[in-house]
Each structure stands twice: as C-alpha cells, then as structure tokens.
N, CA, C and O atoms as a Tinker XYZ file with bonds, in Angstrom:
   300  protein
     1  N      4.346000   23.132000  -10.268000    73     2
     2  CA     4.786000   22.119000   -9.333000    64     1     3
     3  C      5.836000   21.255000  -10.011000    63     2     4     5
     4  O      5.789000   20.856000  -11.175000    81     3
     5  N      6.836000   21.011000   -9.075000    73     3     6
     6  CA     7.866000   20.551000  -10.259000    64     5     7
     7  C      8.207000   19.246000   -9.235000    63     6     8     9
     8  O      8.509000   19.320000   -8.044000    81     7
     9  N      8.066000   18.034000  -10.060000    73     7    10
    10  CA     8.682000   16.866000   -9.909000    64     9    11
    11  C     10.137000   16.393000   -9.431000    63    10    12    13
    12  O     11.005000   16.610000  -10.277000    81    11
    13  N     10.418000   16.012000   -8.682000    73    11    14
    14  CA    12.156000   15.803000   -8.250000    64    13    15
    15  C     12.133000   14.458000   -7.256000    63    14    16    17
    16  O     11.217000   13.886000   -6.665000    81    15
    17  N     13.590000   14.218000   -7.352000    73    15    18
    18  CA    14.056000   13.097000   -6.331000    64    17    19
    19  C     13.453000   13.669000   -4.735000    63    18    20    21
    20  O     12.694000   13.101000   -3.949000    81    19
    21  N     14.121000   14.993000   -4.643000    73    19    22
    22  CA    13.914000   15.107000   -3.395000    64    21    23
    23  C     12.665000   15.270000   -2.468000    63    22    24    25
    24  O     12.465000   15.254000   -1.254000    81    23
    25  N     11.743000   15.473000   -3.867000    73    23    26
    26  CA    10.328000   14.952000   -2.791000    64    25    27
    27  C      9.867000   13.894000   -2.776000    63    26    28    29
    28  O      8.649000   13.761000   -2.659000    81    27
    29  N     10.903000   12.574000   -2.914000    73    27    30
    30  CA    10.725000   10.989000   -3.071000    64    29    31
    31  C     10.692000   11.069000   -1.403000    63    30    32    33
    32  O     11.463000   11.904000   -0.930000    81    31
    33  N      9.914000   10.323000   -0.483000    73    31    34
    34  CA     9.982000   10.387000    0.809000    64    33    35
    35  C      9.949000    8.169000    1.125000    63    34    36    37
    36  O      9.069000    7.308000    1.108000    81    35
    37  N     11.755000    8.194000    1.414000    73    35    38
    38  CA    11.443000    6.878000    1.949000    64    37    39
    39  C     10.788000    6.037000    2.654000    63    38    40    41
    40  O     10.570000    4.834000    2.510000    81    39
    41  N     10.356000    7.141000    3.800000    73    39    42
    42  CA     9.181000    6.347000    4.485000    64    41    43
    43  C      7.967000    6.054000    3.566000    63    42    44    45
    44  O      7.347000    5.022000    3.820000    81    43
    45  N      7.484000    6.925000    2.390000    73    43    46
    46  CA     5.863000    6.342000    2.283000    64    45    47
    47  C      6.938000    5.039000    1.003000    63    46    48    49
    48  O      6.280000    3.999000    0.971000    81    47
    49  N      7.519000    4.971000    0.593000    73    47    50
    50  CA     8.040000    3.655000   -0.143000    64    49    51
    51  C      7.483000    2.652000    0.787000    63    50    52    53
    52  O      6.361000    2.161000    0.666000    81    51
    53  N      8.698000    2.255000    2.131000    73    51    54
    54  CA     8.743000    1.374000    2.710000    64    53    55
    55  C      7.368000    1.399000    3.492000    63    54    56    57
    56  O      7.280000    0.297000    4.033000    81    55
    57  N      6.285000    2.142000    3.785000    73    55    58
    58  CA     4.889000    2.578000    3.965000    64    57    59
    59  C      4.026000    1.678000    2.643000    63    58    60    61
    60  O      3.195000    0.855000    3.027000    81    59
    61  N      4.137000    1.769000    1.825000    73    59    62
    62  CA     3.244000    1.132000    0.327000    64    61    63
    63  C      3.769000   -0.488000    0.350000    63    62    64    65
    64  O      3.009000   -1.418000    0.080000    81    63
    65  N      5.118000   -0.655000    0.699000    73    63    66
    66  CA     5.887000   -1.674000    0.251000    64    65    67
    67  C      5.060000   -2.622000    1.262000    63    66    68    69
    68  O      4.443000   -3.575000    0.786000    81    67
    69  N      5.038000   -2.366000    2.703000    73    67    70
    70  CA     4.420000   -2.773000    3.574000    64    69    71
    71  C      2.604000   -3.019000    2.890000    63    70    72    73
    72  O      2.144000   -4.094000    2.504000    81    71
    73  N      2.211000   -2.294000    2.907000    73    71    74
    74  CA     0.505000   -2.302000    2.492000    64    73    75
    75  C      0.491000   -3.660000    1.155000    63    74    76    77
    76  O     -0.271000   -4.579000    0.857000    81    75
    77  N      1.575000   -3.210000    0.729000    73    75    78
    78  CA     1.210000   -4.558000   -0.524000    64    77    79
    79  C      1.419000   -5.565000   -0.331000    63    78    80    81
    80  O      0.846000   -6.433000   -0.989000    81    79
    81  N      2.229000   -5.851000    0.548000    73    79    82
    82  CA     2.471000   -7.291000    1.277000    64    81    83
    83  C      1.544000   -8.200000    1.989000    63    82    84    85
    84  O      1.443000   -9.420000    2.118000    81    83
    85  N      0.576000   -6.610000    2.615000    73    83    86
    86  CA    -0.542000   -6.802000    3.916000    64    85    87
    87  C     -1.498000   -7.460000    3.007000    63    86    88    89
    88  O     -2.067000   -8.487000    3.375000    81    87
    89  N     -1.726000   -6.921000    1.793000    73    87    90
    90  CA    -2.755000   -7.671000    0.813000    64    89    91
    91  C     -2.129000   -9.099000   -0.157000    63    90    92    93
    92  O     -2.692000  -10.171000   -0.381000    81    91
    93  N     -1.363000   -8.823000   -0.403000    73    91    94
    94  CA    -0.759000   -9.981000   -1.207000    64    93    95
    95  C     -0.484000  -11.458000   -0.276000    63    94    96    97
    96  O     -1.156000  -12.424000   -0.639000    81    95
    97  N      0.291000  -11.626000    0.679000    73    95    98
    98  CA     0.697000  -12.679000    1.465000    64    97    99
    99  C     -0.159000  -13.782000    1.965000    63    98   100   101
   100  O     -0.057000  -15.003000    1.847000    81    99
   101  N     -1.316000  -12.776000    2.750000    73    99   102
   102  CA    -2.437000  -13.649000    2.847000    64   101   103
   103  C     -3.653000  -14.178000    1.954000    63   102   104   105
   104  O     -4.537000  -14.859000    2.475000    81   103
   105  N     -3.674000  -13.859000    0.637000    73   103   106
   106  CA    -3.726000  -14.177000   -0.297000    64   105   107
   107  C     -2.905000  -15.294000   -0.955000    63   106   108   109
   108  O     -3.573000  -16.030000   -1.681000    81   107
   109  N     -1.985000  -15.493000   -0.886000    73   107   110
   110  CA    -1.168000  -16.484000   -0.880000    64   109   111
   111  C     -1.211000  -17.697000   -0.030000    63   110   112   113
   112  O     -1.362000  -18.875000   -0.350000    81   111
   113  N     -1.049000  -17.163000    1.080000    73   111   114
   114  CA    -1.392000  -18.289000    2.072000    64   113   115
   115  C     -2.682000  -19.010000    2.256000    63   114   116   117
   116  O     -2.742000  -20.170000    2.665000    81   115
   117  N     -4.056000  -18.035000    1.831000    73   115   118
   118  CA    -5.304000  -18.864000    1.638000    64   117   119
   119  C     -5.196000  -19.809000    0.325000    63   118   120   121
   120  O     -5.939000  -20.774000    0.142000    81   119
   121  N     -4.181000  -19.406000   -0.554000    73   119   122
   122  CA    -4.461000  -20.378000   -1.814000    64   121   123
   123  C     -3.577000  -21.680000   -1.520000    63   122   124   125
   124  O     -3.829000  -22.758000   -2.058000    81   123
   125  N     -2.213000  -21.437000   -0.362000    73   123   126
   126  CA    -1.895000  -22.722000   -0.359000    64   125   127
   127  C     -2.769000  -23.464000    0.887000    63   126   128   129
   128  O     -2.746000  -24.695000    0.863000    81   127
   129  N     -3.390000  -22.944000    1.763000    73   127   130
   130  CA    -3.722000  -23.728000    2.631000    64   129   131
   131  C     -5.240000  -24.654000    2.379000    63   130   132   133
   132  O     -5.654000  -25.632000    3.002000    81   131
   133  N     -6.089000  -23.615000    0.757000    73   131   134
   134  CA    -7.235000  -23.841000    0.104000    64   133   135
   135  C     -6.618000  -25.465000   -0.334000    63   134   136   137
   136  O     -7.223000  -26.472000    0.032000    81   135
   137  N     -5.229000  -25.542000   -1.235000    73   135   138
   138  CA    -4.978000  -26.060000   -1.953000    64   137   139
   139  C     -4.407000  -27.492000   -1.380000    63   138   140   141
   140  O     -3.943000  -28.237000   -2.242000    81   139
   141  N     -4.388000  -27.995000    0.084000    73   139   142
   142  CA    -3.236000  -28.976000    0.267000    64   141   143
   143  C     -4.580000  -29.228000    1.578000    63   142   144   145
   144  O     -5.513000  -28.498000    1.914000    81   143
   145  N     -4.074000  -30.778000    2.130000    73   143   146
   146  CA    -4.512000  -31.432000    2.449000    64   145   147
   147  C     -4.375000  -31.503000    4.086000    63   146   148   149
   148  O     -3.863000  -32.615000    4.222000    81   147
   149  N     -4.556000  -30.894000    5.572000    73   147   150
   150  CA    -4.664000  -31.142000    6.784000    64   149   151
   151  C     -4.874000  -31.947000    7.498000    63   150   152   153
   152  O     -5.910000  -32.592000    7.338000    81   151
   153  N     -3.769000  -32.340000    8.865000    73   151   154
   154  CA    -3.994000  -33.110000    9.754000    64   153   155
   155  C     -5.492000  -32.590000   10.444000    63   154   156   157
   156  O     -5.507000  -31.430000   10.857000    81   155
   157  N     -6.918000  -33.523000   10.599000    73   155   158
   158  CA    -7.642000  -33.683000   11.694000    64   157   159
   159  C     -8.691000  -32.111000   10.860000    63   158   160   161
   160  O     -8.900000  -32.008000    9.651000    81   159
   161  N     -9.163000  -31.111000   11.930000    73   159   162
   162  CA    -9.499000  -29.831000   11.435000    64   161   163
   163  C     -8.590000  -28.533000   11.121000    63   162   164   165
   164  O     -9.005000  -27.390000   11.309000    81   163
   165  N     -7.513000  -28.786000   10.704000    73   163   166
   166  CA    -6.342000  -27.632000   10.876000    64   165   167
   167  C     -6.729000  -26.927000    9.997000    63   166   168   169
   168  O     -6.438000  -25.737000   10.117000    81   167
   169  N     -7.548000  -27.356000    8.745000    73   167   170
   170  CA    -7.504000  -26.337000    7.389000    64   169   171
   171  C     -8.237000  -25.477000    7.658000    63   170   172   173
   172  O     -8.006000  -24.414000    7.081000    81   171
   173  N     -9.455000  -25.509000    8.643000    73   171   174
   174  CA   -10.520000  -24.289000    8.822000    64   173   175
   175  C     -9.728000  -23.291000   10.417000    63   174   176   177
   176  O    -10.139000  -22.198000   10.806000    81   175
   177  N     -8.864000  -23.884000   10.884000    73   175   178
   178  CA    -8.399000  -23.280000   12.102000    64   177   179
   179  C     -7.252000  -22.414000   11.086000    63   178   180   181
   180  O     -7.084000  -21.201000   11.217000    81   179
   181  N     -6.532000  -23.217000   10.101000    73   179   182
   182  CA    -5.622000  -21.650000    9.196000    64   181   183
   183  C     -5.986000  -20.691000    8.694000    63   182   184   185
   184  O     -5.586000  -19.539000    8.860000    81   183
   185  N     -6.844000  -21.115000    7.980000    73   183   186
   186  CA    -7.954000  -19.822000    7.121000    64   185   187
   187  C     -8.684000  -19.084000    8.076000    63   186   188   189
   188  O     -8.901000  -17.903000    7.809000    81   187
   189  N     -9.152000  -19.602000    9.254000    73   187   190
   190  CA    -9.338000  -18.063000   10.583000    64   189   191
   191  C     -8.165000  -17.998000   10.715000    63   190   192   193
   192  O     -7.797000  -17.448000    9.677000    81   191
   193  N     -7.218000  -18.215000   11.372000    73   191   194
   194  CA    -6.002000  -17.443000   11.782000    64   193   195
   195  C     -5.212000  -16.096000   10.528000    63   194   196   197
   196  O     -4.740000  -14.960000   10.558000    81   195
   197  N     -5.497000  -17.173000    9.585000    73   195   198
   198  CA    -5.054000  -15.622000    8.314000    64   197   199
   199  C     -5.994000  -14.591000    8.338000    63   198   200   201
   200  O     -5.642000  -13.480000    8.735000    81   199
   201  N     -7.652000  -14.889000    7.806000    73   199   202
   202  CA    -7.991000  -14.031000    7.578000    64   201   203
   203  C     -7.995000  -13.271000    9.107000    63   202   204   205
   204  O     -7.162000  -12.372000    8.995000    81   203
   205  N     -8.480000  -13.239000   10.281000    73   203   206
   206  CA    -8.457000  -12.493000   11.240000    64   205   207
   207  C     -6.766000  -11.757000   11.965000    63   206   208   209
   208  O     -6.767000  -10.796000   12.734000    81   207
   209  N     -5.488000  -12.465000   11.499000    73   207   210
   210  CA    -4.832000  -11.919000   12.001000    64   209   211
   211  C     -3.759000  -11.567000   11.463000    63   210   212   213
   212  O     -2.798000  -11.356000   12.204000    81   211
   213  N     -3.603000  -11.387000    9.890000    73   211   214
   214  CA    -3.099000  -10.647000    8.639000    64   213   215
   215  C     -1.851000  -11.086000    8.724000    63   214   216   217
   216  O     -1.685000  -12.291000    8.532000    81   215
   217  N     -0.895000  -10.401000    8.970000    73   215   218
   218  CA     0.239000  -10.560000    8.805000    64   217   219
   219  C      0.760000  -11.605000    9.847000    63   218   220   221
   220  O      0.953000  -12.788000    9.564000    81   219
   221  N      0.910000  -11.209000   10.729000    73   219   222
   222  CA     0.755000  -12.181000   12.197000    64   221   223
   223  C      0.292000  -13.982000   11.784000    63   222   224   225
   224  O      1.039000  -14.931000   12.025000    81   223
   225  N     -0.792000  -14.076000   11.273000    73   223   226
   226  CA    -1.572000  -15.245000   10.788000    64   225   227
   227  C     -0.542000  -15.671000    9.920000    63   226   228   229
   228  O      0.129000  -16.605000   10.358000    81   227
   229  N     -0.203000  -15.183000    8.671000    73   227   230
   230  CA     0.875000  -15.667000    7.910000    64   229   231
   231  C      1.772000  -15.916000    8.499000    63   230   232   233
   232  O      2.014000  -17.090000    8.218000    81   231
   233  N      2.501000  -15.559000    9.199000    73   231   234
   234  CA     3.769000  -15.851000    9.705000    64   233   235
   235  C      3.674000  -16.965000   10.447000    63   234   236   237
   236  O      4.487000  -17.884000   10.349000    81   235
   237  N      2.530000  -16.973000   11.364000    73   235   238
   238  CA     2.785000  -18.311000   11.969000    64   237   239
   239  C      2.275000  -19.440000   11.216000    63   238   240   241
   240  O      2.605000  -20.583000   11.533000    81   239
   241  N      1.399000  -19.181000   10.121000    73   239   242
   242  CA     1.097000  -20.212000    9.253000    64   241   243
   243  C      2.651000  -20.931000    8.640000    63   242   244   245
   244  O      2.963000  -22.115000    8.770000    81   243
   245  N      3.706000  -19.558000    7.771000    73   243   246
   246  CA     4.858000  -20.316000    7.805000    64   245   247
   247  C      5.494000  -21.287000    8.283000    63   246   248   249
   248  O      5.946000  -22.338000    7.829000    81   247
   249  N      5.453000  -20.517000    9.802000    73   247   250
   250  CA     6.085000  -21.659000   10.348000    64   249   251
   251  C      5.499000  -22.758000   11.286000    63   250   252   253
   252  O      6.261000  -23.432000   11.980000    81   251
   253  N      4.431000  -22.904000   11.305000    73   251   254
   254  CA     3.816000  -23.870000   11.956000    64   253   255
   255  C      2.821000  -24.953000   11.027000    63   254   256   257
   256  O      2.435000  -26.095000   11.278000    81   255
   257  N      2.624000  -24.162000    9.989000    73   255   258
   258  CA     1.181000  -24.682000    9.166000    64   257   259
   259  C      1.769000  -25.549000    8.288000    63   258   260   261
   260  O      1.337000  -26.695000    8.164000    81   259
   261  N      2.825000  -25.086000    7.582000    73   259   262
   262  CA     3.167000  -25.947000    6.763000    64   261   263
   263  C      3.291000  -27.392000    7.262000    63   262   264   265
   264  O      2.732000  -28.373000    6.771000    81   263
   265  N      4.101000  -27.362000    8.300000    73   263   266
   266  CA     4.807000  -28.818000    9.139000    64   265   267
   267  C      3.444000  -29.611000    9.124000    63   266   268   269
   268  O      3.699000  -30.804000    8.963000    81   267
   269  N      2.170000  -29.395000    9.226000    73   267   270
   270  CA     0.751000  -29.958000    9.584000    64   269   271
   271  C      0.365000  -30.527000    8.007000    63   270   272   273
   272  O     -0.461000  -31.440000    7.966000    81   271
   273  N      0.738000  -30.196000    7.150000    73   271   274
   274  CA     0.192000  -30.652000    5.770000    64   273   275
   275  C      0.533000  -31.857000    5.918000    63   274   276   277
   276  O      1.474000  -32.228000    6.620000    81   275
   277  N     -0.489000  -32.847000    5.019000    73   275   278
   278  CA    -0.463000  -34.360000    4.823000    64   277   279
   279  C      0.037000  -34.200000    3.558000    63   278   280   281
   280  O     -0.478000  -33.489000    2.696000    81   279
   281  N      1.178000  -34.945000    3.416000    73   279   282
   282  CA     1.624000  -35.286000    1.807000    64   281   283
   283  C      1.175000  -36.329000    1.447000    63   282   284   285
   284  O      0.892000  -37.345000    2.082000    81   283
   285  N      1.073000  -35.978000   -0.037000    73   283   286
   286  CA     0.547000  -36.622000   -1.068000    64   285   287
   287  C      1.489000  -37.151000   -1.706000    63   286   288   289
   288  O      2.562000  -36.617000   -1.985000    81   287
   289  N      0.878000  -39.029000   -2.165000    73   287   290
   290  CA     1.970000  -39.614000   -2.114000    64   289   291
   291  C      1.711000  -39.915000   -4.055000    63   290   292   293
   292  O      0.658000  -40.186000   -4.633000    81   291
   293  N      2.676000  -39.789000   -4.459000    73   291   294
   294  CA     2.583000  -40.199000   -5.841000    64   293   295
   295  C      2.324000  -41.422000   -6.120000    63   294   296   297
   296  O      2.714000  -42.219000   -5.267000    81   295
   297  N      1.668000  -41.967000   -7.246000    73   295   298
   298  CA     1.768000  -43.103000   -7.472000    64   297   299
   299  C      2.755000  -43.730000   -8.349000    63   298   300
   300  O      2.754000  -44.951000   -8.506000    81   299
C-alpha cells in the first residue's frame, strides 16, 4: 500500500477540521461564560444553550452573550 498526495481527500480535512471545532469551541465558551459575571439568570440560560445546541449555541453566545456580561470594575 503505498502512501501519496493523491489519496489526501479534501473533504475528510475540511470533515476533521469541522469535528475539532465541534469539540473545542464550546469548550471555550463554557470556560468564558464559567468565568465572568451575568445580567439577572443569563449564566445558567448560556451553559444550556451551548451544551444542548453545539455549534449553533456558540455562535449565538458570540454574539449575543457577550453584550450581557457585567464588567468588572477595577479598583
């Protein structure tokens, strides 16, 4: 069996590239949303929305979740 470029198949790349994202991102997003501070109950309404709706959940966490964080004010 001989090894070559041409049995490199772009789809399973962009196939794996995808899968690692599916695990990595929301992983990410539970550690910032673990990590920072929510208007009212938002922090337990993000962490269902990620874990139940993966990629989808992240994305709208981007763009909606962040804007909801309470900043922390230095002293």
């Amino acid at each position: 069996m001989e090894t070559t470029t041409e049995n490199f198949s772009s789809a399973l790349f962009i196939w794996q590239t995808l899968m690692i994202l599916a695990l990595i991102l929301p992983i990410i997003a539970l550690i910032d949303i673990l990590r920072n501070d929510f208007k009212d109950n938002n922090k337990l309404i993000w962490i269902l929305v990620v874990l139940f709706t993966n990629l989808v959940g992240v994305l709208l966490y981007l763009m909606y979740g962040t804007k909801q964080k309470i900043s922390k004010k230095i002293a």
